[in-house]
DOZA-403752 format. One record per residue: x, y, z of N, C-alpha, C in turn. Coordinates in nm, 2 decimals. Layout:
N
X/Y/Z/X/Y/Z/X/Y/Z
...
This chain:
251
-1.45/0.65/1.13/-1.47/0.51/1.13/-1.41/0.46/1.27
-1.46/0.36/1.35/-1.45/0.30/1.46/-1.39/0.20/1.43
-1.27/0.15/1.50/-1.19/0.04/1.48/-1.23/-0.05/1.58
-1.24/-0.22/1.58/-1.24/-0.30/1.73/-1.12/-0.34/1.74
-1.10/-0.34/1.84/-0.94/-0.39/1.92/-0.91/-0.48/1.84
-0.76/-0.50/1.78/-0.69/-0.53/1.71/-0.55/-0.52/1.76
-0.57/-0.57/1.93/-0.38/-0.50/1.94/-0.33/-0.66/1.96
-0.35/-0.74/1.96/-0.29/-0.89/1.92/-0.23/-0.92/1.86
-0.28/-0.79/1.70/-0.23/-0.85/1.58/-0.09/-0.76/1.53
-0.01/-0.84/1.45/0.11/-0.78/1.39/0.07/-0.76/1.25
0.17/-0.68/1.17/0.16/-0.60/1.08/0.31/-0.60/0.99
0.30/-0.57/0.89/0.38/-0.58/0.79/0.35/-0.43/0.69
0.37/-0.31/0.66/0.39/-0.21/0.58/0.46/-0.22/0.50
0.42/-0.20/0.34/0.55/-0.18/0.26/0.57/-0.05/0.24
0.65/0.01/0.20/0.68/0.14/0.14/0.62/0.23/0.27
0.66/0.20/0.42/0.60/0.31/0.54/0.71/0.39/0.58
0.84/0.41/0.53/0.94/0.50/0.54/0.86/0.68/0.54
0.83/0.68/0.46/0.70/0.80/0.46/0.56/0.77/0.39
0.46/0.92/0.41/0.37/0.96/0.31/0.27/0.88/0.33
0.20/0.80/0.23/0.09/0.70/0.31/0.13/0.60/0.39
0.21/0.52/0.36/0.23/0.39/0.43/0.29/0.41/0.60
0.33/0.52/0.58/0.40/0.60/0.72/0.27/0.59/0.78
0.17/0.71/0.73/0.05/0.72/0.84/-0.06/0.63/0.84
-0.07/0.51/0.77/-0.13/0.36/0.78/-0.07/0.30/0.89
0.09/0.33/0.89/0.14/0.22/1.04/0.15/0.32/1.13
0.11/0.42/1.12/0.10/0.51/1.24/-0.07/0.49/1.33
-0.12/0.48/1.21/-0.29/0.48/1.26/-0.31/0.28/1.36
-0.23/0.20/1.29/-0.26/0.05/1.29/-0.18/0.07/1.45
-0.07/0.17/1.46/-0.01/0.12/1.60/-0.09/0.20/1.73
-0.18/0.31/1.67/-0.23/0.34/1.77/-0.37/0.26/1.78
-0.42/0.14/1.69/-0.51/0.11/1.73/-0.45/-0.04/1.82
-0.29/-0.03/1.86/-0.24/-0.17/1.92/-0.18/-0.25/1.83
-0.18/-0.22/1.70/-0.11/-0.32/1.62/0.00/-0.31/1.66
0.11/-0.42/1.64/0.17/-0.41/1.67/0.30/-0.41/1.51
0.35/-0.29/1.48/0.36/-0.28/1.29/0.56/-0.31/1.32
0.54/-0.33/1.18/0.65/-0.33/1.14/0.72/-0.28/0.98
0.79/-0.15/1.00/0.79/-0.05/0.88/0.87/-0.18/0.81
0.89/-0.07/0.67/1.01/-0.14/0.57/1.02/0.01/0.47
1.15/-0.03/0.45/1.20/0.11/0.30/1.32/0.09/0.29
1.34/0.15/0.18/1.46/0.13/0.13/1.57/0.12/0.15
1.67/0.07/0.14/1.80/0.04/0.18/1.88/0.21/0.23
1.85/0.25/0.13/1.90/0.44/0.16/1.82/0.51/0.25
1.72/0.41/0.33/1.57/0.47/0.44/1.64/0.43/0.59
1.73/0.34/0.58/1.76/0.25/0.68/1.76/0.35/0.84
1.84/0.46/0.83/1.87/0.54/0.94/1.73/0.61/0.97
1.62/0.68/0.89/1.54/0.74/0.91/1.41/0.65/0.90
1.39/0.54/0.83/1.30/0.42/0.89/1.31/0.35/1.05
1.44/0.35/1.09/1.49/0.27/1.19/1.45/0.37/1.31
1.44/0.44/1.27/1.44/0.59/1.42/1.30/0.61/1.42
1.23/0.61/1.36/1.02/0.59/1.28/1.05/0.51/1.37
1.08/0.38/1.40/1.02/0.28/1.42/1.02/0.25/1.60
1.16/0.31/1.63/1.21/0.33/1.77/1.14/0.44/1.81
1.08/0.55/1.78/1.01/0.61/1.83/0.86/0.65/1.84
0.79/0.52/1.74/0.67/0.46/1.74/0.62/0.33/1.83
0.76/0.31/1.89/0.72/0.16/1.99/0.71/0.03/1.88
0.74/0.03/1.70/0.75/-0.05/1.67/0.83/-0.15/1.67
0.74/-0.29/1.64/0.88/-0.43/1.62/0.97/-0.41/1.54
0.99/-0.30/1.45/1.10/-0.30/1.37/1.09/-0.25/1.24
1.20/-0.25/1.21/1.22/-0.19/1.07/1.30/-0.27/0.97
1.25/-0.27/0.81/1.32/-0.37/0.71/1.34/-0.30/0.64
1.47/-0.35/0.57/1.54/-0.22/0.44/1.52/-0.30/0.32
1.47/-0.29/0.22/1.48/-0.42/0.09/1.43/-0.36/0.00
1.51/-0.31/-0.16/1.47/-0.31/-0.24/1.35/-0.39/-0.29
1.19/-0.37/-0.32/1.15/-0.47/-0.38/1.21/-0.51/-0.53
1.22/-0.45/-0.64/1.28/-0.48/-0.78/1.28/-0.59/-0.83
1.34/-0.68/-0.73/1.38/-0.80/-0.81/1.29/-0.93/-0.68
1.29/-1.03/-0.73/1.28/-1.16/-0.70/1.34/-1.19/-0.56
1.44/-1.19/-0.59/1.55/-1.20/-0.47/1.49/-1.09/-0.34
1.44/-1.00/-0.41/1.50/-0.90/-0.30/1.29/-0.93/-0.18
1.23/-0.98/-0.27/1.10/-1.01/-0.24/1.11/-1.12/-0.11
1.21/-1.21/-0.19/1.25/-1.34/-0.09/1.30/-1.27/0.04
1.42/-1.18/0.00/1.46/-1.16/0.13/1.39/-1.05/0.21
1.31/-0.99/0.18/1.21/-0.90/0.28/1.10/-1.05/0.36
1.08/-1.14/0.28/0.98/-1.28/0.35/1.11/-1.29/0.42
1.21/-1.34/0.45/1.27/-1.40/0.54/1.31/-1.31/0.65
1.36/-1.18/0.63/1.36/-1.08/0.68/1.25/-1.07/0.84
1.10/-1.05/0.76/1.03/-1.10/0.80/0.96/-1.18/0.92
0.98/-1.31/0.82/1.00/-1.42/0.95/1.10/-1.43/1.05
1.22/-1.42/1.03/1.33/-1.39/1.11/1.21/-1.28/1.25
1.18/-1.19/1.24/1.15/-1.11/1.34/0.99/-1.15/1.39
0.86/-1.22/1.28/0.77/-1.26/1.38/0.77/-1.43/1.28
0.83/-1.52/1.37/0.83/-1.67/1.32/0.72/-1.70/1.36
0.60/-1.66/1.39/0.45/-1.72/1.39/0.40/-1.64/1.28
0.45/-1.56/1.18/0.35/-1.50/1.09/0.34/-1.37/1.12
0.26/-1.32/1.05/0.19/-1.15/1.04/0.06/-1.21/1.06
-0.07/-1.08/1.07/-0.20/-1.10/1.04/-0.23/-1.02/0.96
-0.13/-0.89/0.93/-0.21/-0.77/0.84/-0.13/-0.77/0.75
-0.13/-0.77/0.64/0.02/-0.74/0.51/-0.05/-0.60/0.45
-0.01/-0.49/0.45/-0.06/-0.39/0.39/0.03/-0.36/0.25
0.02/-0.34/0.16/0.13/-0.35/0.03/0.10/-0.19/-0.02
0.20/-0.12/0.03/0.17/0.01/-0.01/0.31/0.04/-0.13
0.40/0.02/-0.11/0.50/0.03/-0.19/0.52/0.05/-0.32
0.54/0.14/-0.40/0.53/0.13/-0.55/0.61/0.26/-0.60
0.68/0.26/-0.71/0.72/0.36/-0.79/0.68/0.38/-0.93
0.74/0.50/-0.96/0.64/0.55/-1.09/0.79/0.59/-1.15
0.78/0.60/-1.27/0.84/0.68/-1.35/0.78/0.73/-1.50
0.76/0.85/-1.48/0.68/0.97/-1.56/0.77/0.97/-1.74
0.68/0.96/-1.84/0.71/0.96/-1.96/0.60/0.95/-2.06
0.60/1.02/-2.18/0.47/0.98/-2.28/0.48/0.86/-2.31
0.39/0.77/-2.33/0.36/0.65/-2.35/0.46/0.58/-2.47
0.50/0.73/-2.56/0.57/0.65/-2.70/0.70/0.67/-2.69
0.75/0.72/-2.54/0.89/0.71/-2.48/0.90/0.67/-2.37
0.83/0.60/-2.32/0.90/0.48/-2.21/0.95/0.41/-2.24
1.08/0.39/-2.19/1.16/0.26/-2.20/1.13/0.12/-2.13
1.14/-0.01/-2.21/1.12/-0.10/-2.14/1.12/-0.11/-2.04
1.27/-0.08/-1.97/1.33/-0.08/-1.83/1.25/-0.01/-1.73
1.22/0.10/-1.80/1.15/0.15/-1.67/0.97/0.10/-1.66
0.96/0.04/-1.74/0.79/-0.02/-1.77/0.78/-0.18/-1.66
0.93/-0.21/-1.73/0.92/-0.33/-1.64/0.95/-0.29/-1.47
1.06/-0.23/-1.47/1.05/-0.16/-1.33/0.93/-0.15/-1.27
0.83/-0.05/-1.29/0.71/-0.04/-1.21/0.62/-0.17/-1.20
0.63/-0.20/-1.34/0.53/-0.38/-1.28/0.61/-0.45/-1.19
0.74/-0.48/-1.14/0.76/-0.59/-1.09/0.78/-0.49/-0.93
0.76/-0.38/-0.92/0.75/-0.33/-0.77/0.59/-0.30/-0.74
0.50/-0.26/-0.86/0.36/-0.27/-0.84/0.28/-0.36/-0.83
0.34/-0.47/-0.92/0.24/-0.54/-0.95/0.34/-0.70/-0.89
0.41/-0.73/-0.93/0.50/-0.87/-0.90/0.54/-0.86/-0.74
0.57/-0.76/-0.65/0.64/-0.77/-0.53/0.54/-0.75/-0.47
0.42/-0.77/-0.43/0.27/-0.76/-0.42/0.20/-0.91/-0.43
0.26/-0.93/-0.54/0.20/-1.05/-0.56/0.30/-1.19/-0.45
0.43/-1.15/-0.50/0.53/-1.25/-0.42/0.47/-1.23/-0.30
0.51/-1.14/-0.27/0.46/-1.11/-0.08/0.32/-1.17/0.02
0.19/-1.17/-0.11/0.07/-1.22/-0.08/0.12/-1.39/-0.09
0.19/-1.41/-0.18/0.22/-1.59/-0.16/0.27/-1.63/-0.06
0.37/-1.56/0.00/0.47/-1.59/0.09/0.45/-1.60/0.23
0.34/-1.48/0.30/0.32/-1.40/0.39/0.17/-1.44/0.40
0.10/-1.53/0.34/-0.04/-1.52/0.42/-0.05/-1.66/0.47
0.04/-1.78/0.46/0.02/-1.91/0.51/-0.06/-1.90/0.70
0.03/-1.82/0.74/-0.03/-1.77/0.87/-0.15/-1.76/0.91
-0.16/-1.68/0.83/-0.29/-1.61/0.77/-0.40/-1.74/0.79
-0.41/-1.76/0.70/-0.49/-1.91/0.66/-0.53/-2.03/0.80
-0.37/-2.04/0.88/-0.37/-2.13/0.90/-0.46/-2.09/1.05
-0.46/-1.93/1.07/-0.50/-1.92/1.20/-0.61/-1.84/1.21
-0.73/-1.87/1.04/-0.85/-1.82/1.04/-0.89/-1.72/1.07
-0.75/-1.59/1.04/-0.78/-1.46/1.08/-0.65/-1.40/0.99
-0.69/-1.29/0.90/-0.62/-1.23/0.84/-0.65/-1.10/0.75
-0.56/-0.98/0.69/-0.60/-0.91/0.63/-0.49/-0.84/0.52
-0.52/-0.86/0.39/-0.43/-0.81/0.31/-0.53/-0.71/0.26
-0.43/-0.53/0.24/-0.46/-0.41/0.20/-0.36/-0.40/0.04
-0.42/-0.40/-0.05/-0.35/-0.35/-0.14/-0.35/-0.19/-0.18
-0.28/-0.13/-0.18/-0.29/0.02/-0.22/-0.27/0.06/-0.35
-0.41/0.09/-0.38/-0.38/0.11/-0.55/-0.40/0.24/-0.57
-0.46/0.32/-0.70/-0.47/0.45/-0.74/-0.58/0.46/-0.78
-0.61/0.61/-0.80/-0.75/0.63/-0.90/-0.73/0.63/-1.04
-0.59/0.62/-1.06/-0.55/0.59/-1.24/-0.59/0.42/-1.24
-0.64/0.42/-1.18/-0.72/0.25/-1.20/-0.81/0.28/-1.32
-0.92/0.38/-1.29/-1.00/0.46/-1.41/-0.99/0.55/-1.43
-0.90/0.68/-1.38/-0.86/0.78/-1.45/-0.73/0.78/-1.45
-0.68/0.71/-1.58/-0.49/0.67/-1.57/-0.42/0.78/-1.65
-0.35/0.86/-1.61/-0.29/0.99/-1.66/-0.16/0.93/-1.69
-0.18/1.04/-1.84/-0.10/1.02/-1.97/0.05/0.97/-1.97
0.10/1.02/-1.86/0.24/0.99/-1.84/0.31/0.90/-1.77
0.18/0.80/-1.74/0.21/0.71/-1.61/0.13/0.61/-1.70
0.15/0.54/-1.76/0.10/0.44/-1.86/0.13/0.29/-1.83
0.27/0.27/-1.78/0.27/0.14/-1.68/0.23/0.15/-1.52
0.27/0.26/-1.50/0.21/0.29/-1.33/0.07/0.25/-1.36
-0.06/0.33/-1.46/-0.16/0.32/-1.43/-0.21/0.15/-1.45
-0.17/0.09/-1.53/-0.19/-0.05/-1.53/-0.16/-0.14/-1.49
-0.05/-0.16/-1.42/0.00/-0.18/-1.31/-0.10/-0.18/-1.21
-0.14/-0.10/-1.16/-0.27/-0.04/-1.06/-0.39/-0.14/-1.08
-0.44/-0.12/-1.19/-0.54/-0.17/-1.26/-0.49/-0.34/-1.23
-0.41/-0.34/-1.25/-0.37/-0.53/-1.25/-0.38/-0.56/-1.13
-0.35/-0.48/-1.00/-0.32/-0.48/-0.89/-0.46/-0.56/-0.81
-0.54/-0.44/-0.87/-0.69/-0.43/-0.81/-0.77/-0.55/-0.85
-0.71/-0.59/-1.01/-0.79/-0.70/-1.02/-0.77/-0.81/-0.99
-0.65/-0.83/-0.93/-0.56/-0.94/-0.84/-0.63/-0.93/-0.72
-0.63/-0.83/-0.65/-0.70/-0.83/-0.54/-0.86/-0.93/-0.51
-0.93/-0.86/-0.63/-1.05/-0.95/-0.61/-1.05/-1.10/-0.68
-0.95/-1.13/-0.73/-0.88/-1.25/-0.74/-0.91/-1.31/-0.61
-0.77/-1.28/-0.56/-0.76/-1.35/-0.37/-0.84/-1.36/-0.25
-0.93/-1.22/-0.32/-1.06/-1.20/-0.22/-1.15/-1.36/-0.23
-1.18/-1.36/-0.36/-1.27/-1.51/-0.38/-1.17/-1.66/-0.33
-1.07/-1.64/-0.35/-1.01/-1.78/-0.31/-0.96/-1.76/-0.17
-0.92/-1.66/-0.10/-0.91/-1.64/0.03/-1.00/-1.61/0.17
-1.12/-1.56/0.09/-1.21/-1.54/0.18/-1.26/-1.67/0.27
-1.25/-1.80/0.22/-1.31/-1.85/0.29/-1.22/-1.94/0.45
-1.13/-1.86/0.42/-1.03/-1.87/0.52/-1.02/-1.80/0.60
-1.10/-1.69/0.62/-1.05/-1.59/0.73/-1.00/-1.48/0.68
-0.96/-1.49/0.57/-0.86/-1.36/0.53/-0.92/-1.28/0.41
-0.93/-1.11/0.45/-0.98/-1.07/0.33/-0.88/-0.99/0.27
-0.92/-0.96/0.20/-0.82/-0.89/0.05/-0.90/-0.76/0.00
-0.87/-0.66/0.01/-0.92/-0.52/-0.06/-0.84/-0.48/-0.14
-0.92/-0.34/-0.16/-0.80/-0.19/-0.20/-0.83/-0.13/-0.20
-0.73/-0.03/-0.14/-0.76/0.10/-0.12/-0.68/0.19/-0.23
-0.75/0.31/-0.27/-0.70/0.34/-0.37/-0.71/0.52/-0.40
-0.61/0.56/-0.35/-0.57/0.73/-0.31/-0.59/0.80/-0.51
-0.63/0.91/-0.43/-0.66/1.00/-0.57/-0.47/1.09/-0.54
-0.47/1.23/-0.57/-0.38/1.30/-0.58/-0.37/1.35/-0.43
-0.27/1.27/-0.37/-0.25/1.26/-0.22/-0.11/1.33/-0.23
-0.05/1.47/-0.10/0.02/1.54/-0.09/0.10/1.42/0.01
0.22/1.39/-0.09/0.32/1.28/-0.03/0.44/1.31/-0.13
0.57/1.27/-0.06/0.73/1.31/-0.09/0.70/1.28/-0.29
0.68/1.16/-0.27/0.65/1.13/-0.42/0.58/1.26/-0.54
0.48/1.30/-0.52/0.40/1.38/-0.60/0.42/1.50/-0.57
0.51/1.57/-0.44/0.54/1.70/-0.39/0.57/1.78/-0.52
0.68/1.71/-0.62/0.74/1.80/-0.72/0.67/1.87/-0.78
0.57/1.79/-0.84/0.47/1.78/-0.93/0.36/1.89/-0.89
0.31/1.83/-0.75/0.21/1.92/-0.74/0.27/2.03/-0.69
0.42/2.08/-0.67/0.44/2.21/-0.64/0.44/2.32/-0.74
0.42/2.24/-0.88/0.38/2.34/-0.99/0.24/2.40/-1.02
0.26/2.49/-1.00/0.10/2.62/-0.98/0.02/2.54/-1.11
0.04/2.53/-1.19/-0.05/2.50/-1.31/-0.09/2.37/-1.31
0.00/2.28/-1.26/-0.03/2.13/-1.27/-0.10/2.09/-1.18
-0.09/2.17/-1.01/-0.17/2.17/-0.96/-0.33/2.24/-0.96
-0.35/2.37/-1.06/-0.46/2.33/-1.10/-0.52/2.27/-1.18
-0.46/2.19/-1.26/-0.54/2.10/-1.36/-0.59/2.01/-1.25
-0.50/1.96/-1.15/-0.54/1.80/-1.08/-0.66/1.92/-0.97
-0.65/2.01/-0.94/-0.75/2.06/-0.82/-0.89/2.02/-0.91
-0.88/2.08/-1.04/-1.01/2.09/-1.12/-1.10/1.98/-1.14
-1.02/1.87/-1.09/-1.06/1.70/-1.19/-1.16/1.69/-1.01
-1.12/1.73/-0.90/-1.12/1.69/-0.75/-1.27/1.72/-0.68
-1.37/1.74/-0.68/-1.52/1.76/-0.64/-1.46/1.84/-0.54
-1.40/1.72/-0.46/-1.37/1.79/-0.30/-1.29/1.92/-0.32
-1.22/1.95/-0.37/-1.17/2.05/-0.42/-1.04/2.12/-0.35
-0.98/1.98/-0.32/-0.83/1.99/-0.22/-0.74/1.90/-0.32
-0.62/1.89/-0.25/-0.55/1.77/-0.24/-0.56/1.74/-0.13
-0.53/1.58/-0.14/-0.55/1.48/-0.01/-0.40/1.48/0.06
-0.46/1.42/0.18/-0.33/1.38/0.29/-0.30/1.25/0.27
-0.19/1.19/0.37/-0.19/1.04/0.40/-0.28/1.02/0.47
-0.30/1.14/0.60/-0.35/1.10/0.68/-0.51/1.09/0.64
-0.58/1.12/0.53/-0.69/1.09/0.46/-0.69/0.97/0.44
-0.61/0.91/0.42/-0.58/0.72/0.36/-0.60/0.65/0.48
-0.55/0.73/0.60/-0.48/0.64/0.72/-0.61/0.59/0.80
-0.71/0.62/0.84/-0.85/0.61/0.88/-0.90/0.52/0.80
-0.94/0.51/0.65/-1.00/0.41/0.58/-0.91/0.26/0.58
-0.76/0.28/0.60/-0.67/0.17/0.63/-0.69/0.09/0.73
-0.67/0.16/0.84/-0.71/0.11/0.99/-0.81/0.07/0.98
-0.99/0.08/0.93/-1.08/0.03/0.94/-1.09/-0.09/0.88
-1.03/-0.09/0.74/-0.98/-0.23/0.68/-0.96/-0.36/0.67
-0.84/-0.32/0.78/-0.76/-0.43/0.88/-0.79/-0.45/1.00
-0.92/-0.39/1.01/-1.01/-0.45/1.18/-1.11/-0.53/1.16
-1.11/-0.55/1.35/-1.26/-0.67/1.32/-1.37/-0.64/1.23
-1.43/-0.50/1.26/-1.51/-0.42/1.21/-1.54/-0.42/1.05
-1.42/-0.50/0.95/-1.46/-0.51/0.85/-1.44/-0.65/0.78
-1.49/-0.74/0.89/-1.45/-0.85/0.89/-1.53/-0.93/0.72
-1.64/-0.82/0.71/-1.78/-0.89/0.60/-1.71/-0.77/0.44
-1.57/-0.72/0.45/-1.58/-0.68/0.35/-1.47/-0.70/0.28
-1.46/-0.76/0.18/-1.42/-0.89/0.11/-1.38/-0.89/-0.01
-1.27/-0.84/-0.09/-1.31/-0.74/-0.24/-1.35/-0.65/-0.30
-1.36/-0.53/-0.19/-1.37/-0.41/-0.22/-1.26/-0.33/-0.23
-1.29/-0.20/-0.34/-1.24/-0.10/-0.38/-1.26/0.03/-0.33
-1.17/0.09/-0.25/-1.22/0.19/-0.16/-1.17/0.32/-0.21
-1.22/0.41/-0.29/-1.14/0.52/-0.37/-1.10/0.64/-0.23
-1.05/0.74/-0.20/-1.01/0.83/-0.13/-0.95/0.90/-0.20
-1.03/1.00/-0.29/-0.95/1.08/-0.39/-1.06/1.21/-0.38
-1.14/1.25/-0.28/-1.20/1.36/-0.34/-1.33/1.34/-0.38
-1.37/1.23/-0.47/-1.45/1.22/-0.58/-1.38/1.22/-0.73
-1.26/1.20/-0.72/-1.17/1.19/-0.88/-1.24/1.13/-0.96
-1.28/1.00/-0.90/-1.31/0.88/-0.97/-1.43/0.86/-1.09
-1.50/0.94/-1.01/-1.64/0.97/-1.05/-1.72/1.11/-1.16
-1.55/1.15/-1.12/-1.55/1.32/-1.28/-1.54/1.27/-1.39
């Protein structure tokens, strides 16, 4: 995919400490964006050194979890570009793995309010710019448990699913502003998160079997479809769902 110059614009990554969101603001800075990571408060030393040796504007440490902590990544934020962002990419999300008739609330609500709620705050807070300067682009990063939502991930996968359909939400009421709204949405991508998992010989072939392409994915398989996204180049696409899993979607 061919990107058009885009080095004007700034950038916002959530969860780019590693894995996808890492090689999304890797791909956005070599197309001139000008990014800006974010990860967790315990990321701070090894996000901050990413960022100084990517030529990035910087780096943000902020639990999303809570309300507060949504607020203070927006002010965070602005503090470092007070004209706004153009790109908000929302990669950030956790999982926590259990059969559906032992998940605990806590951790149910956990993933919706980092999947689904700190996503949403961020899109309110962070596109006024957006709007006002008739050029903008928010990337949601969802999953293929959108339609193939595995058993153990039962708020994660709906969460996703909520995610995506928020997306084309904002697509219709944002588009006619300049700003579009997608998702992108990774199959079983080789990242810190899933390493455990797929280092088990058998679990990894269950998920090889489901895969057409007959791999696991990279970030850097995400990071190409991201960058084309958030360019001029996809200026007419508006509400789409962009899977990068192989062919998962469609087994």
């Amino acid at each position: 995919m061919t990107t058009s110059a885009i080095s004007d614009k700034s950038a916002l990554i959530t969860g780019s400490a590693t894995g996808i969101g890492l090689a999304i603001a890797l791909a956005l800075a070599r197309d001139g964006v000008r990014v800006v990571l974010h990860g967790l408060p315990g990321q701070r030393a090894a996000t901050t050194a990413l960022a100084n040796s990517m030529g990035a504007l910087g780096s943000l440490h902020v639990d999303l979890q809570t309300e507060s902590g949504v607020q203070e990544l927006v002010e965070q934020c602005d503090e470092l570009l007070p004209d706004g962002i153009d790109i908000l990419v929302l990669n950030a999300a956790i999982e926590r793995r259990a059969p559906w008739d032992q998940l605990s609330r806590g951790d149910a609500e956990l993933q919706l309010a980092v999947n689904l709620l700190a996503p949403l705050g961020l899109t309110q807070k962070l596109t006024s710019g957006m709007r006002s300067r008739g050029w903008g682009r928010v990337l949601f990063v969802g999953s293929v448990q959108q339609v193939r939502p595995h058993p153990q991930l039962i708020a994660y996968a709906a969460a996703k699913a909520a995610l995506e359909n928020m997306a084309r939400n904002l697509a219709v009421q944002l588009g006619a502003s300049g700003v579009t709204v997608n998702t992108l949405s990774p199959g079983a991508i080789e990242t810190d998160m899933n390493r455990a998992v797929l280092n088990d010989p058998e679990y990894r072939a269950a998920v090889l079997s489901r895969i057409p392409a007959g791999r696991v994915g990279t970030p850097a398989d995400c990071a190409a479809a991201a960058s084309f996204l958030c360019s001029d180049g996809a200026a007419y696409i508006n509400g789409a769902n962009l899977f990068i899993d192989g062919g998962m979607a469609v087994r």
